[in-house]
N, C-alpha and C positions, 0 to 999 in steps of 0.2 A: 261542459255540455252534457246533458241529459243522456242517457246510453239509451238507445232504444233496442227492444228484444224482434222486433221483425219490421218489413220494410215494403211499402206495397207497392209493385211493378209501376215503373213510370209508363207515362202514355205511348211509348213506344214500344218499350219491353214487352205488353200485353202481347202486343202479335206474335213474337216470336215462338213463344211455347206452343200457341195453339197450333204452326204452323210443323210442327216437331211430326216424325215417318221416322220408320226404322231404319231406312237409308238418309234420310237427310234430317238435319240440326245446325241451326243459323250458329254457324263457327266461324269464326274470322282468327286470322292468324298476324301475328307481329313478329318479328325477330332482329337482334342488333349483332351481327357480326365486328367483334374481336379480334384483334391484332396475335393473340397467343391464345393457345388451346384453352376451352373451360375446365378447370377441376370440378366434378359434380357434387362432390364434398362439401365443397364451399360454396357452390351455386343454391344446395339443399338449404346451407345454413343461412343464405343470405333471404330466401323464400321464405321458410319458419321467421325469423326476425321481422320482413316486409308484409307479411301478409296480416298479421292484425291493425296495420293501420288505415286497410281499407277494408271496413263491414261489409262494405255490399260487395266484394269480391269471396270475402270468407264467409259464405253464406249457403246457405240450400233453399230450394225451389220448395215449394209447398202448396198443395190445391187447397182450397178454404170452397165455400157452397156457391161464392158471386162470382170469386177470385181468385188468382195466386200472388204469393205473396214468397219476401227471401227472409230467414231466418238465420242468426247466426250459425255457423256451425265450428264445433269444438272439436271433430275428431279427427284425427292424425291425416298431415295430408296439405298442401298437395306433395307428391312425390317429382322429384325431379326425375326426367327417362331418358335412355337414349332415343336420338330423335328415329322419324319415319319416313317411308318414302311415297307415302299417299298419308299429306296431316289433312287437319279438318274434318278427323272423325268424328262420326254420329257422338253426340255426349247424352247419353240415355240420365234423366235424374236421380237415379238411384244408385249408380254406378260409381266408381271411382273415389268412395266415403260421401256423396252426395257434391263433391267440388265441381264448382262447372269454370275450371280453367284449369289448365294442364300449361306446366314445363319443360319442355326438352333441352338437350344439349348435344353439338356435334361439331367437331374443332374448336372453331374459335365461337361456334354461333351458339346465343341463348335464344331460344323461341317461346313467345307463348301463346297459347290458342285460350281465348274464351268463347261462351256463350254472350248471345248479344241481349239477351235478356237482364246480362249484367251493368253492360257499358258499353258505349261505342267506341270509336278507334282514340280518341281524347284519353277519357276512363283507361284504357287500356295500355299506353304508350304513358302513363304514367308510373303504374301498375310497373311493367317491365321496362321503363328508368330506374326507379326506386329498385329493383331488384339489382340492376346493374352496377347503380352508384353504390348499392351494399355490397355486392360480391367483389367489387374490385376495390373499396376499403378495406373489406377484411385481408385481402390481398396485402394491404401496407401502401396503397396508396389512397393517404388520409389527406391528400391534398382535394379532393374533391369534394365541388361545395353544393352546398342546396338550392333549387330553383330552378323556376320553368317546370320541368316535367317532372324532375327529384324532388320528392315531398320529405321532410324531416320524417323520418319513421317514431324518434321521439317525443313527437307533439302528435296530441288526439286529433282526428278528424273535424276538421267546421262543417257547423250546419247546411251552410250551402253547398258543401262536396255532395253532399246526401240527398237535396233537393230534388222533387221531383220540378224540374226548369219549366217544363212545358207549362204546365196549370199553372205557374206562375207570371209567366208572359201571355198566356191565351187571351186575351182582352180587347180585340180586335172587336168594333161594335156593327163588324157585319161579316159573315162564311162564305168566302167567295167558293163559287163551283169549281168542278173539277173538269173539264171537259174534256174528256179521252176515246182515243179508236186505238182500235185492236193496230197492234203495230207489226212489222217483219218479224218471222220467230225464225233462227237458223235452224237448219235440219243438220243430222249426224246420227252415226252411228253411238247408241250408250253404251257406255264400258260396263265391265263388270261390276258386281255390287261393290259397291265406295272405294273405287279406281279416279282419284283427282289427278286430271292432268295440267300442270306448273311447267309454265313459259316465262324465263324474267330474259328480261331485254334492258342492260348495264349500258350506262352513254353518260356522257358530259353534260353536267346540267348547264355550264355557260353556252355550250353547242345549240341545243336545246331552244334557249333562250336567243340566241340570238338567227334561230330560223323564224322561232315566231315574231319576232320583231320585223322580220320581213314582210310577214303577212301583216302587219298591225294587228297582232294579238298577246295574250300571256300565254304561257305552256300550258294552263289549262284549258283554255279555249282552243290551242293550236291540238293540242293530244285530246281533246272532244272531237275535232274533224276529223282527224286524222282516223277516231277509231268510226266515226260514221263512212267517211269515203269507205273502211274496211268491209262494212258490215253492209253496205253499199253495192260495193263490188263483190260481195258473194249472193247476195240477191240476183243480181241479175245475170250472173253463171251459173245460178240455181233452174233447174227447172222450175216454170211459176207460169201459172195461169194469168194470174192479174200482179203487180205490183203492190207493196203495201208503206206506210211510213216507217220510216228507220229513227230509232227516236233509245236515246240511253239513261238511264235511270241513274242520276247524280245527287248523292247524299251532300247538302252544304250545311257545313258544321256554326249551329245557330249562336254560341259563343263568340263570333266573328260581329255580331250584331247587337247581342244583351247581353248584359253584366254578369254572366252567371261562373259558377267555379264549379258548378254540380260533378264529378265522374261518374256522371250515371248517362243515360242517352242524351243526347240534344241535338237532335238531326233531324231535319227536313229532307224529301225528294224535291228536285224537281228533273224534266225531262225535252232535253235538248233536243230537236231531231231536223230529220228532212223529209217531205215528200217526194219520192222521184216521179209521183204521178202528173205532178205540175209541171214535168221536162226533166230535162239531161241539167247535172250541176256542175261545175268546174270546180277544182278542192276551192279554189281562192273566191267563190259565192258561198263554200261551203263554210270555209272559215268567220267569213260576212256575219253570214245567218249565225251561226253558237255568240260569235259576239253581243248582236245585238242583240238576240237573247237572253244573253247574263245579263247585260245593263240592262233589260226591263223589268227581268225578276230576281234577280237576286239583292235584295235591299230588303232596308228591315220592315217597311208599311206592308210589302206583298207576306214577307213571310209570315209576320204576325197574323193578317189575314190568315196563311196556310195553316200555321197550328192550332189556329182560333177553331176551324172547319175539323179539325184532327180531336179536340176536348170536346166538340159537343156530344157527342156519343158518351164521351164518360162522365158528362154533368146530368145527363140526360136522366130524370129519377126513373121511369122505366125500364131504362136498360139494368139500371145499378142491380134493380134487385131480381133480373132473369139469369137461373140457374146457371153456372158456370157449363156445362155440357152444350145448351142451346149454344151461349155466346161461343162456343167453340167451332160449331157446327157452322154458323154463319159468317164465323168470320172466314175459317177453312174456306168455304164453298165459295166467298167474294174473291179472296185473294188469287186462288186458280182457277178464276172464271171471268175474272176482270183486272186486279192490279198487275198479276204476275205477264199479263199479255198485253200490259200498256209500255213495254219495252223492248228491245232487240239483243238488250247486253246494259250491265252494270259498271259503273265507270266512276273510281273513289282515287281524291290526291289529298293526300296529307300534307301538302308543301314542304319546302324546307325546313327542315326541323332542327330547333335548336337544342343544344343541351350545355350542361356547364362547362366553362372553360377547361376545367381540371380533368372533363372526361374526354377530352377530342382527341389525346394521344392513343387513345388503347381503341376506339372506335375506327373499323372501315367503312361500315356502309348498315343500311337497315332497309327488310323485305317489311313488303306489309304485300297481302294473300286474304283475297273476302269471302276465299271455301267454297265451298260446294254451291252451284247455281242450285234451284228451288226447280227448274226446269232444264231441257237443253236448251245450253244461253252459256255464252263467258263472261266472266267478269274479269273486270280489269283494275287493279288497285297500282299508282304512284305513291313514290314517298322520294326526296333525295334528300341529301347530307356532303355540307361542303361543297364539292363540284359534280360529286357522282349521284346521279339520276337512275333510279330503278323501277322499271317499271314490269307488274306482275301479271300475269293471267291466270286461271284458274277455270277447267272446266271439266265436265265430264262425260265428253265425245271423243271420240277419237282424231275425227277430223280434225287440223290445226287451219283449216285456211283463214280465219279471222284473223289471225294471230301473225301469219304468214304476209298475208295482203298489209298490214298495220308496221309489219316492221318492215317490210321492203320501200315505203310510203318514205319513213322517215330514213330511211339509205339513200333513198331517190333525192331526199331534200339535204343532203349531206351529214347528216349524225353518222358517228360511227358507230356501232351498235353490238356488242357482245351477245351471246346469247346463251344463258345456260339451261337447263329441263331437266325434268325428271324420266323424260323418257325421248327416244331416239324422235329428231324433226329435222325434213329434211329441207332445205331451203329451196 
């Protein structure tokens, strides 16, 4: 394969830079907890060895006059840390040797936070597989094999890993609108400057599974209602003049649909919700409604439309060639004046995730964490493994009642439900 020396932001990546504050920087966090403490010795070496097989992770941001773009980067780094107890820090581009993904370690857990400008949670859980299947060979256990999410660190990267997917599937021969209203924003008190507060809620995923079976749905349709009744039910314990729609903002990961192997982004939104202005919902109308919703949109003729609406702005010759400063300005000004307020809370499931046979002995379980909200808002990231289901929050209010109402919901429907945090919550 041709080595290419820089890499132009896929159709998603664009936003995120622009959207970059000294407090906040689109970080998203992954981590796979280990049956036995991590050595960082070896965790460092197994990084240095993984990390040239993915370019667009070893790489730095760079402004151009239209555009940004990621170039390789060669200088020492990334550095494995011990972990922290507010992650999701701002990642400033110049910082850190210019790497925009960070390593920790703490017991048995490897974490690693990227920039979304790199990859999405696909790209990423890649990323820190290959790191894992390396640290625990070098370990001496060379029983474990490649595939799925474990890339050969020995074989060069394929052109479609690097692909920008979207401009490749955009072909949709019509842009359907978007038609949006300002949706419920939760109110709370802000913490201090980049204080993330992390709620994970540990349970059975057969448990899980078989409440939503009750309702006639999947765990992700069931844990969409469950977090709207949440966000529901603190609206209308809110002081409120008028009521508003409750609606969550769900990236579906477009590899599900088209042929792609890209680890660079490939994610759509769309946005589940309810009005409580049409009446009072019972959970089991509520669950209804998210059902029928996915079965209308989520397939591959709407989404293509969806991307198709997402690339004309970047085929668009006018836009291409206005200065990168305006496009900043406007994109800035839409996304906190219209996108960021077509939602109530964020809400991402990685499903069940597999990994090679050879690594299930030394794996308990893996956090996925979507960082710092862009506003006051929580987000709420799933992932399980095996039979254990973990489900994350991430916010930066103080208040936990979202979080509160969402796990007491699924007690009431009989899951049994751990909880652990980073800071004191009282039930």
């Amino acid at each position: 394969m041709e080595r290419r020396d820089w890499y132009k932001l896929d159709l998603s990546a664009i936003v995120y830079p622009t959207l970059q504050r000294r407090d906040f920087s689109s970080v998203y966090r992954l981590s796979v907890l280990l049956k036995e403490d991590v050595r960082p010795d070896v965790l460092q070496q197994a990084v240095d060895m993984t990390m040239p097989r993915f370019p667009t992770y070893k790489a730095a941001i760079r402004k151009g006059l239209f555009w940004r773009y990621l170039e390789p980067n060669h200088r020492p780094g990334p550095f494995v840390q011990k972990d922290v107890q507010n992650p999701c820090q701002p990642m400033y581009f110049k910082a850190n040797n210019r790497y925009l993904v960070r390593f920790y370690y703490y017991g048995g857990r490897i974490a690693m936070e990227a920039h979304h400008s790199l990859g999405d949670g696909t790209g990423g859980m890649c990323l820190l597989l290959t790191v894992t299947a390396t640290y625990l060979r070098l370990l001496g256990h060379t029983e474990i094999e490649n595939g799925g999410y474990v890339l050969d660190i020995n074989e060069a990267p394929g052109a479609e890993e690097l692909e920008d997917a979207y401009m490749k599937y955009a072909n949709a021969k019509v842009c359907p609108p978007r038609p949006g209203e300002k949706a419920y924003r939760v109110r709370g008190t802000k913490e201090p400057f980049y204080t993330l507060n992390i709620v994970d809620g540990i349970m059975s995923a057969s448990e899980v599974m078989a409440v939503a079976k009750r309702y006639n749905a999947t765990i992700t349709e069931y844990l969409n209602a469950v977090l709207l009744y949440a966000l529901m039910t603190k609206q209308q314990k809110d002081w409120h003049i008028r009521l508003k729609p409750v609606k969550i903002a769900m990236p579906v990961n477009l590899r599900r649909f088209f042929p792609s192997k890209t680890l660079r982004n490939f994610i759509t939104m769309i946005y589940p919700g309810i009005d409580p202005r049409l009446g009072d919902y019972t959970f089991e109308e509520i669950v209804a409604h998210v059902h029928n919703y996915m079965r209308y949109y989520i397939n591959e003729k709407f989404l293509r439309g969806d991307i198709t609406t997402n690339a004309e702005t970047q085929r668009n010759p006018f836009i291409r060639v206005v200065p990168l400063f305006i496009k900043d300005f406007v994109v800035k000004s839409f996304y906190a004046r219209v996108q960021d307020r077509n939602s109530s809370a964020g809400l991402t499931n990685m499903g069940a995730l597999k990994v090679p046979e050879g690594m299930k002995p030394y794996i308990e379980r893996f956090d996925i964490c979507m960082g710092q909200p862009f506003s006051t808002r929580t987000n709420c990231a799933i992932i399980s493994f095996e039979d254990t289901l973990t489900i994350n929050f991430a916010s930066s209010i103080i208040e936990a009642d979202v979080e509160r109402y969402f796990f007491r919901k699924l007690v009431k429907d009989g899951v049994h439900v751990k909880i652990e945090s980073n800071r004191c919550m009282d039930t």
